[in-house]
LUMBAGU-353804 format. One record per residue (C-alpha): residue in three letters; z, x, y. Coordinates in steps of 0.05 Angstrom, whole numbers, plus 5000, padded with zeros to 4 digits. Layout:
// LUMBAGU-353804
ALAZXY ...
// end
This chain:
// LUMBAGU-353804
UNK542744994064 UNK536645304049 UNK532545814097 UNK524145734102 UNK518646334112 UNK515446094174 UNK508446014143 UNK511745424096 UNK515145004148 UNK510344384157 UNK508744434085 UNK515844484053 UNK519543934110 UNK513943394098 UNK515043454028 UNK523443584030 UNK523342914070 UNK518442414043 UNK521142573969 UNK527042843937 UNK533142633889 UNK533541753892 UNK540141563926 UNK540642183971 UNK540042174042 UNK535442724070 UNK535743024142 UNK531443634167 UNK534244124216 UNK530044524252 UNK534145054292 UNK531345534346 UNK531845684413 UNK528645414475 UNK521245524467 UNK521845724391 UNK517145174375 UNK521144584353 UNK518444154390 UNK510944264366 UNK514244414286 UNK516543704300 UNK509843394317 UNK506243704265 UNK511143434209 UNK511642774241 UNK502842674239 UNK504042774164 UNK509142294162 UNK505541844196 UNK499241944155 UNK503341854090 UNK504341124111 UNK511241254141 UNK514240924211 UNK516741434256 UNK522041294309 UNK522941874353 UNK527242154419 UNK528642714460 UNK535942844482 UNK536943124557 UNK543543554576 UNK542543154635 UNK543742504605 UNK548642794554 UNK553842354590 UNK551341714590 UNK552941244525 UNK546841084472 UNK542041554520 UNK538741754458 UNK539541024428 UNK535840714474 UNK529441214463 UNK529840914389 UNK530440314411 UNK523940324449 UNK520340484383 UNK522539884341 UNK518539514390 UNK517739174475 UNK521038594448 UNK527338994426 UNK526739534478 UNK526639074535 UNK532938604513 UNK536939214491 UNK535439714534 UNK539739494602 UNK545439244557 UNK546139924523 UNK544640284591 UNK549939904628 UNK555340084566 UNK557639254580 UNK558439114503 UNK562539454450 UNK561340044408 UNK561539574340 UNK556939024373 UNK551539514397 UNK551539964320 UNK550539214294 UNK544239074334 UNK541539814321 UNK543139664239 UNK539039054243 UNK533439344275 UNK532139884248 UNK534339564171 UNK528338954198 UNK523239624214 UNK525439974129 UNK524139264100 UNK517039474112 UNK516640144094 UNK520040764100 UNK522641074174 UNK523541794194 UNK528541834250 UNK526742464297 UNK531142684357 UNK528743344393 UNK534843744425 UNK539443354391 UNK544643824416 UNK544443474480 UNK545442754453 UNK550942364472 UNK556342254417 UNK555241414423 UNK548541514399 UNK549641944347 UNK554641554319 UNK550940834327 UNK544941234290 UNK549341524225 UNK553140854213 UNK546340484213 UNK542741044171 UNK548640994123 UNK547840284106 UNK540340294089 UNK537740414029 UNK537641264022 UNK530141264000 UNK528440874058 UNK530041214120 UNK530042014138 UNK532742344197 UNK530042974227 UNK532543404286 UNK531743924326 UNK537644364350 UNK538244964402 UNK541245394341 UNK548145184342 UNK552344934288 UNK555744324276 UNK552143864328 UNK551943294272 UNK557843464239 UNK563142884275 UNK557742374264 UNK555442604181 UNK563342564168 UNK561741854174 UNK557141884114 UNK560441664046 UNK556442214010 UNK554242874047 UNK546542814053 UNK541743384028 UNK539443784082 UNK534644334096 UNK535644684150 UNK529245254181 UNK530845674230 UNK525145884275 UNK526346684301 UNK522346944361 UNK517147234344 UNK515148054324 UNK511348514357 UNK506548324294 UNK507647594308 UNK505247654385 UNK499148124362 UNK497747514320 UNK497647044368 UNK493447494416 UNK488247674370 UNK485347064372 UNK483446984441 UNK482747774463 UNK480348224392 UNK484848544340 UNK483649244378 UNK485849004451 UNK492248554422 UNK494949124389 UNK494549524448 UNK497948884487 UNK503248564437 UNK509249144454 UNK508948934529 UNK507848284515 UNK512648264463 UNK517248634512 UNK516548154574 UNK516947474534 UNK522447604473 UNK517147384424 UNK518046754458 UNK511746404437 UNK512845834496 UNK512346414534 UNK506546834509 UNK502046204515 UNK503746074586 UNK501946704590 UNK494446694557 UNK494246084598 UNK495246474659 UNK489146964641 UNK493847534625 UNK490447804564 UNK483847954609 UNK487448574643 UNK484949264600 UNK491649474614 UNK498249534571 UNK502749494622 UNK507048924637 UNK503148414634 UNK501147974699 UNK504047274695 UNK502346734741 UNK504245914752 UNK503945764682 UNK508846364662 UNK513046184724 UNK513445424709 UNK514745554634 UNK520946024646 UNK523145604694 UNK522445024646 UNK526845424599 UNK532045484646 UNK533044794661 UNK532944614583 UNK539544924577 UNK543144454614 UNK547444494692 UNK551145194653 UNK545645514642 UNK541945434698 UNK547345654739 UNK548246234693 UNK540546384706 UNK541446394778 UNK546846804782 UNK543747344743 UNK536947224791 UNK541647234852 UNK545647944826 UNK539248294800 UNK540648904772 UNK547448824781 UNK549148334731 UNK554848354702 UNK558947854663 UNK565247834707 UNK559847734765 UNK556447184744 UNK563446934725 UNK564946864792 UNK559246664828 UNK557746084763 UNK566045924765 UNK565245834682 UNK569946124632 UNK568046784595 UNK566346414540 UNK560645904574 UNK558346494607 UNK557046954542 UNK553746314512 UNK548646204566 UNK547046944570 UNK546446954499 UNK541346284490 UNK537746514553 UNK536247214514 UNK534646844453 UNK529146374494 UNK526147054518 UNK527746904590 UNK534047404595 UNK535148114568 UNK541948174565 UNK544148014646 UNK537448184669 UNK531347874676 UNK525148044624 UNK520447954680 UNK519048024758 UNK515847334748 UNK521546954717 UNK527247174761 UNK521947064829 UNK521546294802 UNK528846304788 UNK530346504851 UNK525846014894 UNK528645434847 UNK535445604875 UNK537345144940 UNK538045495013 UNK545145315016 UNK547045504950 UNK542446174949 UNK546446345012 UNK553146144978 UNK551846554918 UNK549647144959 UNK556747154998 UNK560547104945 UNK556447654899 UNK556548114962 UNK563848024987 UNK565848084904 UNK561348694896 UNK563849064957 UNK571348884933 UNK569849314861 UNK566749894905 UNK560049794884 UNK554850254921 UNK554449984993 UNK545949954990 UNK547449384924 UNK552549014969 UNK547349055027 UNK541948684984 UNK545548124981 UNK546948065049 UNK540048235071 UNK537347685014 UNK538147145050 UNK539646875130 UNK546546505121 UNK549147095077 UNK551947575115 UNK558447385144 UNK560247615211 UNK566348035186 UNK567348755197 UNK566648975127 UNK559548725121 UNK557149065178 UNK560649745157 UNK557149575090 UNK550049465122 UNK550250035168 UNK552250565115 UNK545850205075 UNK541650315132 UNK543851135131 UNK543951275064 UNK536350835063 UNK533651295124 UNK536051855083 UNK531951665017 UNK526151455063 UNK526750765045 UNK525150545121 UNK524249835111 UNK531049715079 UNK533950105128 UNK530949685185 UNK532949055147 UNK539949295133 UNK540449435221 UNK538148755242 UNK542148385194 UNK548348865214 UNK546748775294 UNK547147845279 UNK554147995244 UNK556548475286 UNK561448105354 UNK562748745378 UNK557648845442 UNK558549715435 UNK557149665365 UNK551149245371 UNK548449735427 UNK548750235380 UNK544749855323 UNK539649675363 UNK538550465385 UNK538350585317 UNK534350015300 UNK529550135354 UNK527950825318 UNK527650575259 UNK522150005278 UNK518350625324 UNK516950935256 UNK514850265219 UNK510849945271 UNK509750415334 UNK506449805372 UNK512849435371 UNK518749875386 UNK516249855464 UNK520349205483 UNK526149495447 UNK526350135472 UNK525949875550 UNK531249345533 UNK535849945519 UNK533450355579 UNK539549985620 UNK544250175577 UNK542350845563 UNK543450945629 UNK549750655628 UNK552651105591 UNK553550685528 UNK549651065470 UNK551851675444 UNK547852275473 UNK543952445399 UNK541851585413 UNK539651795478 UNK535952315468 UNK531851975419 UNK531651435462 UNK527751905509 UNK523252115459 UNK521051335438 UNK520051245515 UNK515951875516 UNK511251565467 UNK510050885502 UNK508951215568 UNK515251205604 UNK515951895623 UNK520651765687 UNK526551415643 UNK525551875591 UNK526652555646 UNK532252175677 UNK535652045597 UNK534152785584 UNK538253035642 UNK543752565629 UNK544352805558 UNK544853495592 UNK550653185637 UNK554753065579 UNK552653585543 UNK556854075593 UNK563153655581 UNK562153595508 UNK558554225475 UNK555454025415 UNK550954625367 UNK547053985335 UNK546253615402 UNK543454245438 UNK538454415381 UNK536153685385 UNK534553755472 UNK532454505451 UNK527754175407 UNK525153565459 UNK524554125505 UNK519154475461 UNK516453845458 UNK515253655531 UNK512454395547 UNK507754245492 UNK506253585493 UNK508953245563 UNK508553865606 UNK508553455676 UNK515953225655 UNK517453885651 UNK519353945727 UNK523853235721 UNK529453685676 UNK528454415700 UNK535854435721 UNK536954295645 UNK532454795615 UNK534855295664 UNK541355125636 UNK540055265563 UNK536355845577 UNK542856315563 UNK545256015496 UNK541756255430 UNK535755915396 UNK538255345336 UNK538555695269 UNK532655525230 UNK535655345170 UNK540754945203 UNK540054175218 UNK533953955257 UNK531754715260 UNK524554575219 UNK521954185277 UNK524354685326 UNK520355195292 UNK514554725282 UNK513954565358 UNK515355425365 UNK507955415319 UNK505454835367 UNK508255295437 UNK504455935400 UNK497755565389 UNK496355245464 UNK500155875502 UNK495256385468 UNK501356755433 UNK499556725358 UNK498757245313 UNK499357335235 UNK506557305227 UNK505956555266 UNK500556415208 UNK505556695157 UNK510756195187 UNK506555605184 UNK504155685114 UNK512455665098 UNK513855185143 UNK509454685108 UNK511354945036 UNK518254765048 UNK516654145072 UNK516453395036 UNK512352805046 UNK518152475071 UNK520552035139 UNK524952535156 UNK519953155151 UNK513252735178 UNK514153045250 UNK514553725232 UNK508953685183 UNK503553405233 UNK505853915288 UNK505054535251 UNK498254255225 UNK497354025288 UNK498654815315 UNK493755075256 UNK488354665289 UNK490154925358 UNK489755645330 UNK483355615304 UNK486255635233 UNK481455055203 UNK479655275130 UNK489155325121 UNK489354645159 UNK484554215118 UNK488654565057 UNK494354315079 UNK492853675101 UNK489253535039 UNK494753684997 UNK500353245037 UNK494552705023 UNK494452784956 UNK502752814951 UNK502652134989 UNK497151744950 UNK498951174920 UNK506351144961 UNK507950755020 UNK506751255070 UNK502150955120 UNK504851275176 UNK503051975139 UNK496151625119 UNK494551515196 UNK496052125228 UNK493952515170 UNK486152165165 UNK486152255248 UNK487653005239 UNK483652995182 UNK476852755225 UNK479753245286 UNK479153845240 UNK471353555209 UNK469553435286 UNK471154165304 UNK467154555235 UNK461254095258 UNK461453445206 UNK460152895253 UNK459452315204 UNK466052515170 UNK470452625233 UNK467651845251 UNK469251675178 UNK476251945187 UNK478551675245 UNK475450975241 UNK480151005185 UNK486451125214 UNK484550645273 UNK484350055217 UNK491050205200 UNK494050245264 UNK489449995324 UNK489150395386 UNK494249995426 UNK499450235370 UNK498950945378 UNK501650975451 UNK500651595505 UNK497551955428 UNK491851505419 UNK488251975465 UNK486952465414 UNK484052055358 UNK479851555408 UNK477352285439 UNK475452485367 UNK470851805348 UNK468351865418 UNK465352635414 UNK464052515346 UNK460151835362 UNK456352215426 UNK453652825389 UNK450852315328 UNK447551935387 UNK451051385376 UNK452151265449 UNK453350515457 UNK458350495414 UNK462551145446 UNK461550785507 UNK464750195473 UNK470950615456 UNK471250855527 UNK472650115549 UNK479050125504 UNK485049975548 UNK489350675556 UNK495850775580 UNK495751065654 UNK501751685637 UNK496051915579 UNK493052325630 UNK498252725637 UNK500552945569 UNK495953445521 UNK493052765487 UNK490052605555 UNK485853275559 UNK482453035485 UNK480752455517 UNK477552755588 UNK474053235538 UNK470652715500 UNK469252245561 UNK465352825589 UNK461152935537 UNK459552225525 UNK457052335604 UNK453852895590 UNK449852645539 UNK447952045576 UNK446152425628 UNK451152335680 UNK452852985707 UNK456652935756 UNK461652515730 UNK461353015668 UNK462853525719 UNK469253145746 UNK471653015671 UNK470353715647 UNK474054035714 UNK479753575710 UNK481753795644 UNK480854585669 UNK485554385726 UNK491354135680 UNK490454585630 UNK491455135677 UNK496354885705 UNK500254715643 UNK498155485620 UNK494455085565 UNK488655455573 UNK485855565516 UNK479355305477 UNK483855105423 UNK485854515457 UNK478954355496 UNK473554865519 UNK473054585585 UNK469455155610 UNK463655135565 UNK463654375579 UNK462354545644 UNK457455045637 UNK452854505596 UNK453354105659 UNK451354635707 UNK445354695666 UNK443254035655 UNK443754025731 UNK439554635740 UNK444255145767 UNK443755635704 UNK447756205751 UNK454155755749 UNK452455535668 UNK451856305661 UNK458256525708 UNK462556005654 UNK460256265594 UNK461456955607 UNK469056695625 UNK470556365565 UNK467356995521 UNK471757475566 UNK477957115541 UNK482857335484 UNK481856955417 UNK476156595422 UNK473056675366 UNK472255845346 UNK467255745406 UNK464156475412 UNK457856165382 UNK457255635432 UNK458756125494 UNK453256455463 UNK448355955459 UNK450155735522 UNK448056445558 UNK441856555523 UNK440155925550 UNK439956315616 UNK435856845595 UNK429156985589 UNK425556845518 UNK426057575495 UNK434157625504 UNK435556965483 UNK432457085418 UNK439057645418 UNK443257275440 UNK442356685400 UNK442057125330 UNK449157335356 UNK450656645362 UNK448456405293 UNK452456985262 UNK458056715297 UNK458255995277 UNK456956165204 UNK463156555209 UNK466656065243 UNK463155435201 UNK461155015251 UNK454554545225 UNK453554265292 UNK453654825336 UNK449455115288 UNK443554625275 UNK443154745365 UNK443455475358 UNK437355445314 UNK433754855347 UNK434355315410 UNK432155925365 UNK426355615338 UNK424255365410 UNK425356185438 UNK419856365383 UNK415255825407 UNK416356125476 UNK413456795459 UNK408356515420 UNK411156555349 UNK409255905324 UNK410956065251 UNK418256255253 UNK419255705305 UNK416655235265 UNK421555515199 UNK427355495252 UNK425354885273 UNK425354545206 UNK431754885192 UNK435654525243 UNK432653985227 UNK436154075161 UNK442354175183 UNK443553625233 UNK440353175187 UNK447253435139 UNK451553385190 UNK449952735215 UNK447452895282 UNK441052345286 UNK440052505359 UNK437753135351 UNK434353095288 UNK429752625324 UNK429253125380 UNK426153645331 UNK421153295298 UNK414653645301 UNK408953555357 UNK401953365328 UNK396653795325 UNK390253635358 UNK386553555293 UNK391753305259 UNK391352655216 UNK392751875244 UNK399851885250 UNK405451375260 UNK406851035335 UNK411651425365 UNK414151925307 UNK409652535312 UNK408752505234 UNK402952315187 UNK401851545171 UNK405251285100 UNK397551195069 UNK395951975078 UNK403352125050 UNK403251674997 UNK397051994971 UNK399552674948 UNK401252774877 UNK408352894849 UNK406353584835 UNK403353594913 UNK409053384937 UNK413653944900 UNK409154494929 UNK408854315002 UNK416054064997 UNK417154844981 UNK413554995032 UNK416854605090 UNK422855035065 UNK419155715088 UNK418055925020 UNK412856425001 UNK406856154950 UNK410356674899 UNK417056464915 UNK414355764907 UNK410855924841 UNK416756284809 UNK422155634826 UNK415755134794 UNK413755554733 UNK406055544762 UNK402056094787 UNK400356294854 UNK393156034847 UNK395955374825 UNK401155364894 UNK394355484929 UNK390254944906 UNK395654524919 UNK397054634981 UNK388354604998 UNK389453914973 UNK395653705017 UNK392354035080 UNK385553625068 UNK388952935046 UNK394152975108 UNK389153255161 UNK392653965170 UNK390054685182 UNK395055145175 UNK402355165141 UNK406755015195 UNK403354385211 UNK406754095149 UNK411753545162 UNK418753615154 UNK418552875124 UNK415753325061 UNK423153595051 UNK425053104998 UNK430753144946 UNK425553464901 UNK425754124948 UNK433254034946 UNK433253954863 UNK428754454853 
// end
C-alpha cells in the first residue's frame, strides 16, 4: 500500500494504472469520506484514461440497492453497450439465472470490449456494492489478460470492502491505495482565495473551516450559496445549496446513518451515544460508526451538529410521524435519566404528537415553564403551558395553566390575552384558582378594561385571605392596592372593605418577595399625591440601580420612571431610561422597547422637543398598535396627539383622535393624558368650548382622585389658555395665579407666567414674561420657551421698541424652528415694511432673485446680523473690520430693498451664522 500527497493524485493514479509491472493486475483505491472528493478524483483520472485511448466502464454503488444481486453489474453492463444492456439487464435484475451463468456472460463481454483495447473498471462507493457483483466482476477480471483491464474504486475509508472478492484472485494484484483527508484551515483558505482575496479568506477559513470539517463538498456549497460576500468572520451564512449538500451527505451513508443523523438533529444538544442508541434501536457499535463517518464528512462534530443549517435540513427531512416518534421516546428516555426538566420539555414542545398525555410530561412542562419565567425566557415558558394544558385530563389542573398561561401571553402579546383572561373570569369566580392566580387575574382584567370583575376578584382574594393568612399573598393585594389608588382610582370604592381591612397589618418588607414593586408604586403614590421630597429621589435612583432589564423587574422599572416624570425629575428620568435602553439593545425585549420609547417621547414632549416626542412614540406604536396597549394606550396616543397639535400638525392629531378607545380609559390616570391632549388639539383649532369641557373634566377627576397636581396634567393652565382665547382674561388670570399658588410647581411656573402677563398691560408683562423665561431655562422646556419670547418680542413692539422685538422675535423664531414647532415659526415671520423690496405671495419675506443676489461674504454679515450681533461683535467672529461689516451690510440693505437693521429677514439665519 502506498499513501499519495494530495497535489500528485491525478498524476501518480493515471500513470500507477495505465502502466506498471506486465502480468500484474492493478486496482486504485481511492479512500475518503463522503464529500472528500472521490467522486470528482475519479472523473479527472478517468478523462485521462479516456484520452490515452483506454475504454472506461464505470458505476456507482447505492446503500440503497446494496441488497439487490448484480446492482452494480448491471451499471457495467450498460457500458459494454444498448445491445448488451437491454438483454442483460432484466435477467440480472430479476436474479432468474445462476451465479456461474451470469459471471459467464459478464466474462464474455467485457473479454469482447479488452480484445479492442484496454478497459478501466471504475465503481464509486464501492462500499455499498452488493457482494454478487463484486464477485461476477473479480472472476471476470481474473481471466483477462492483466495488462488489459484495470479496476479503480472509490471507498468511504473502510478496509477490506474488496477483500472476499480479491481472495478470488490467483495472485494478489498491486494496489495503490490514496487517501483523501479533509481539508486544513490552509486547505479551505486555499480554496477561498480564489473567489474572495488572500486577505479576506484568511480572515474566513477558521470559521469556515470550523462549520464544514474541511469538507470541501461542503465549502463549495457554501461559495455557491454567496457566503464568502459577508465581511464577517463569524459563522458563516449557508443557504439551499449548503442545506441540500449536508443533507446529501446524510443520505450517502446509507438507512444507519441517516437515522443516526436524525437522532442527533432530534436530541440537539443532548446527544448522547446511549440516546441516539435508543431512539436509532442500533447496537453501540453501528452507532459509534455513523457518528464517526458523519464527523469525518464534516456534517457532525462529535453528537452535535457543525451547523444551524445542517441540523434545520436534517430535521425537516425527518417524517411527521417519525419526528413525533423520536421526540417521545428522546423525551420520556431523557426524563427517565433525570435530565434537566427545560431539555425534556424541548422535546415535547418540538413537535404536536409528542407530548403524551401522561402525568409526568405535564409535571415536566410545567416546571419548564417556571424555571423559563424565571430566566425570562417568556416564549418557552408560554410554549411549555399550552403544550402542558393539551396533555393535561385533569380539568383543575388545566384551570390553573391557563391562569398562568394567560399571564404569560399578557406579557408577550397584550392584544391577545383579552379572550383568555374573560374565559377565566367564571372560574375565578368560582373559586377554582388559587388566590396569587386571582389576583393577577384582576390585574390582566384591569388592563383590558374590566374594572367591575377585576373589584369583585380583588375582594374575593380578600375573602380568603381572612381564612388563609398568607405574608406573600397580602404584599401582592398590598401592592394591587397601590396600584388602583394610582392608577385605577374609581375602583378604589369597589374594595374599600378590603383596604380598610389591611390597614392594621404592617407594610411588606422591601427586600422581601414582590416588595420592589411595592416600593415602586410607593414612588408612583409620592409623585401624583404631591408627597415627594429628596429622600423619595434618593429611593428611586436605588430602586432602579438594583433593578435588571428583566420580565420579572419590567413593572417596577417603568413605574418608578414613570413616578420621576410625575415629579418633575426629567434630566434623572431620561438617564435612566436611556440606560435600560442601552442594557436591552440588541435582546428580545420588545415589551421594554415599547414602553420605554413611549416614556421616552413623554419625557421629550414635556422639556419642549416636539419632533422627538412624535419620533418616540410613533415608534412604540409600530411595535405594538394602539388597540394592544389596552385602558394605557391613553398615555402614549395623548403624547403624539399634544405633540402633533403644538407642531401644527393638526390633521393628523385629529386623525389619532378617531382611534377607537376603550370606554373604562376615562377613568384611570391614562384617561386624564388623553382629555389633556384632546383639549389642546381643540384649543388649537380653535374650539373653545369643547377645550373648556376637556380641560375641566380632567380638573374634576383629578381632584377628586387627589391627583392634583401638574405633574400628571396642568389642567388649570389648560384652562386658563381657553378663557383667554375666549376673551375673559379675568378667569385666564384667576387660573394662573392658582396653579402658581400651589406647592411644587416648579415644571410649569414658566407657563403660569406667561400665561398672566398675558393679562397685563405691556409694561408688566415685559416682567413678568423675563420671570417666565428665567423659569423655563431652568426648567428646560424649548417650547414653552420659543412662546415666552414670541410673546416678549411682541410686548416690545407694544411700547414701541421695534429693535429688541424684532431680536426677540427672531429668537423664537430660532427656537421653535429647533424644536420642531412649524406653527408658530410661521406665526413669527416678519411683517414687510412699506418700502420694503417685492416679496414672495403670502410669506412676508424678500423674493429668491433679491436673495440670491448677495455675496457669500454678504450673506455671512447679515446672517450675523439677524442674530443681534453688534458690527464689532460681527467683525471679531469674521476676521474683518468694522468698516468692512458696514459696507456689507449698505450692500445687503440696497440689493434687498431695506432701511434699517431689523428689517433683515430671518430667512438670512443660515447654517453659516450657526458655523460661524
Amino acid at each position: 500500500m502506498m499513501l499519495l500527497e494530495r497535489d500528485a493524485e491525478t498524476e501518480e493514479l493515471t500513470r500507477f494504472l495505465t502502466t506498471g509491472e506486465r502480468g500484474r493486475r492493478r486496482v486504485g483505491r481511492v479512500a475518503g469520506a463522503v464529500g472528500s472528493g472521490k467522486t470528482a478524483l475519479l472523473q479527472s483520472v478517468t478523462e485521462r484514461v479516456v484520452a490515452g485511448g483506454a475504454r472506461v466502464l464505470s458505476a456507482v454503488a447505492s446503500p440503497y440497492e446494496q441488497a439487490y444481486p448484480y446492482a452494480v453489474l448491471e451499471q457495467l453492463l450498460q457500458g459494454l453497450g444498448p445491445d448488451t444492456a437491454a438483454s442483460r439487464a432484466p435477467v440480472l435484475s430479476e436474479g432468474g439465472c445462476g451465479h456461474d451463468f451470469v459471471s459467464c456472460e459478464f466474462h464474455d463481454r467485457l473479454a469482447e470490449a479488452a480484445s479492442t483495447g484496454p478497459v478501466l473498471v471504475v465503481v464509486d462507493d464501492a462500499q455499498f456494492a452488493d457482494p454478487e457483483s463484486l464477485l461476477c466482476l473479480v472472476r471476470a477480471w481474473g481471466a483477462l489478460p492483466a495488462e488489459r483491464v484495470s479496476l479503480l474504486v472509490a471507498t468511504g475509508g473502510r478496509d477490506g470492502e474488496l477483500t472476499p472478492s480479491l481472495r478470488e484472485l490467483p495472485q494478489p494484484p498491486l494496489t495503490l491505495e490514496v487517501r483523501l483527508a479533509p481539508l486544513s484551515v490552509a486547505g479551505v483558505e486555499g480554496l477561498l482565495s480564489d473567489t474572495s482575496g488572500a486577505a479576506h479568506a484568511a480572515r474566513l477559513a477558521p470559521a469556515w473551516h470550523a462549520a464544514t470539517g474541511g469538507s470541501p463538498l461542503l465549502v463549495h456549497a457554501l461559495l455557491e450559496d454567496g457566503a464568502a460576500r459577508t465581511r464577517s468572520a463569524a459563522v458563516p451564512k449557508a443557504g439551499e445549496m449548503f442545506q441540500q449538500a449536508a443533507l446529501a451527505c446524510v443520505h450517502r451513508h446509507g438507512a444507519e446513518g441517516v437515522l443516526v443523523a436524525r437522532a442527533v438533529a432530534v436530541l440537539g444538544g443532548a446527544g448522547r451515544l446511549p440516546l441516539v442508541r435508543t431512539l436509532t434501536g442500533l447496537t453501540e457499535p453501528v452507532v459509534e460508526r455513523c457518528l464517526a463517518a458523519l464527523t469525518e464528512a464534516g456534517v457532525l462534530d462529535g453528537a452535535a451538529f457543525r451547523h444551524e443549517a445542517a441540523l434545520s435540513a436534517v430535521l425537516r427531512d425527518v417524517p411527521a410521524r417519525q419526528a413525533g416518534r423520536l421526540r417521545a421516546l428522546a423525551a420520556r428516555e431523557l426524563h427517565r435519566c433525570g435530565a434537566p426538566a427545560a431539555e425534556t420539555a424541548r422535546q415535547l414542545t418540538g413537535h404536536e404528537d409528542a407530548a403524551p398525555r401522561e402525568a409526568w410530561a405535564v409535571a415536566v412542562l410545567r416546571e419548564a415553564a417556571r424555571q423559563a419565567a424565571h430566566e425570562d425566557d417568556t416564549a418557552l415558558a408560554a410554549q411549555c403551558l399550552q403544550t402542558a394544558e393539551r396533555c393535561t385530563a385533569d380539568e383543575q389542573e388545566r384551570l390553573t395553566i391557563k391562569a398562568d398561561l394567560a399571564q404569560l401571553i399578557w406579557r408577550l402579546k397584550p392584544s391577545a390575552s383579552g379572550p383568555r383572561m374573560q374565559s377565566l373570569t367564571g372560574p375565578a369566580m368560582a373559586g377554582l384558582l388559587s388566590p396569587a392566580q386571582t389576583l393577577r387575574l384582576a390585574v390582566g382584567l384591569l388592563w383590558n378594561g374590566r374594572t367591575d370583575d377585576a373589584a369583585a376578584l380583588i375582594r374575593q382574594v380578600g375573602e380568603a385571605m381572612s381564612d388563609r393568612p398568607d405574608p406573600l399573598l397580602d404584599t401582592q393585594v398590598r401592592t394591587v392596592q397601590m396600584m388602583l389608588a394610582t392608577t385605577y382610582p374609581d375602583a378604589v370604592d369597589a374594595i374599600r372593605e378590603l383596604l380598610d381591612r389591611l390597614d392594621g397589618p404592617a407594610r411588606p418588607s422591601p427586600g422581601g418577595p414582590g416588595g420592589e414593586s411595592y416600593r415602586a408604586f410607593g414612588l408612583l403614590r409620592a409623585a401624583l399625591y404631591e408627597e415627594w421630597d429628596e429622600s423619595t429621589t434618593e429611593e428611586a435612583d436605588w430602586l432602579l440601580g438594583a433593578s435588571r432589564p428583566t420580565d420579572q423587574g419590567f413593572d417596577q422599572v417603568r413605574t418608578a420612571l414613570l413616578a420621576l416624570v410625575y415629579a418633575d425629575r426629567l434630566k434623572q428620568a431620561s438617564r435612566w431610561c436611556d440606560r435600560f435602553l442601552s442594557r436591552t439593545e440588541g435582546q428580545d425585549f420588545a415589551g421594554w422597547h415599547t414602553a420605554l420609547g413611549a416614556l421616552r417621547g413623554q419625557i421629550s414632549l414635556r422639556r419642549g422637543r416636539l419632533g422627538e416626542a412624535a419620533e418616540s412614540v410613533e415608534r412604540a406604536l409600530e411595535h405594538l398598535p394602539a388597540h394592544g396597549w389596552g385602558v394605557a394606550v391613553g398615555m402614549p396616543l395623548g403624547t403624539l396627539v399634544q405633540a402633533r397639535s403644538a407642531m401644527g400638525h393638526h390633521d393628523r392629531a385629529a386623525e389619532l383622535l378617531e382611534t377607537p378607545m376603550p370606554a373604562t380609559m376615562f377613568d384611570t390616570r391614562y384617561g386624564v393624558h388623553y382629555l389633556y391632549a384632546r383639549g389642546r388639539h381643540q384649543l388649537a383649532t380653535g374650539r373653545h368650548d369643547a377645550a373648556l369641557a376637556d380641560f375641566l373634566a380632567c380638573g374634576e377627576r383629578m381632584t377628586a382622585w387627589r391627583m392634583d397636581t401638574a405633574g400628571l396634567a396642568p389642567w388649570r393652565l389648560g384652562a386658563a389658555e381657553t378663557w383667554l382665547a375666549l376673551g375673559d382674561e379675568t378667569r385666564a388670570a384667576a387660573l394662573a395665579r392658582e396653579q402658581l399658588e400651589r406647592p411644587g410647581q416648579r415644571a410649569v411656573r414658566g407657563p403660569a407666567l406667561r400665561i398672566l402677563a398675558a393679562t397685563r398691560p405691556p409694561w408688566e408683562r415685559i416682567r413678568l414674561l423675563g420671570q417666565a423665561l428665567t423659569a423655563l431655562r431652568k426648567a428646560g422646556d424649548t417650547y414653552e420657551t420659543a412662546r415666552a419670547q414670541a410673546d416678549l418680542g411682541r410686548a416690545h413692539r407694544e411700547l414701541g421698541d421695534l429693535t429688541q422685538a424684532r431680536q426677540l422675535v427672531r429668537k423664537a423664531w430660532r427656537t421653535a424652528e429647533a424644536c420642531g414647532a412649524e406653527e408658530l415659526c410661521r406665526t413669527l415671520q416678519p411683517e414687510p415694511s412699506r418700502d420694503a423690496a417685492p416679496r414672495e405671495a403670502g410669506t412676508g419675506r424678500p423674493d429668491a432673485a433679491a436673495l440670491a443676489s448677495l455675496t457669500d461674504a454678504e450673506r455671512r454679515v447679515a446672517a450675523l446680523a439677524v442674530y443681534g450681533h453688534t458690527n464689532r461683535e460681527i467683525a471679531a467672529k469674521l476676521f474683518i473690520t468694522v468698516s468692512t461689516v458696514e459696507q456689507h451690510l449698505t450692500r445687503v440693505y440696497r440689493k434687498i430693498n431695506i432701511s434699517h437693521r431689523q428689517d433683515l429677514p430671518v430667512s438670512l439665519d443660515s447654517d453659516v451664522a450657526h458655523s460661524a
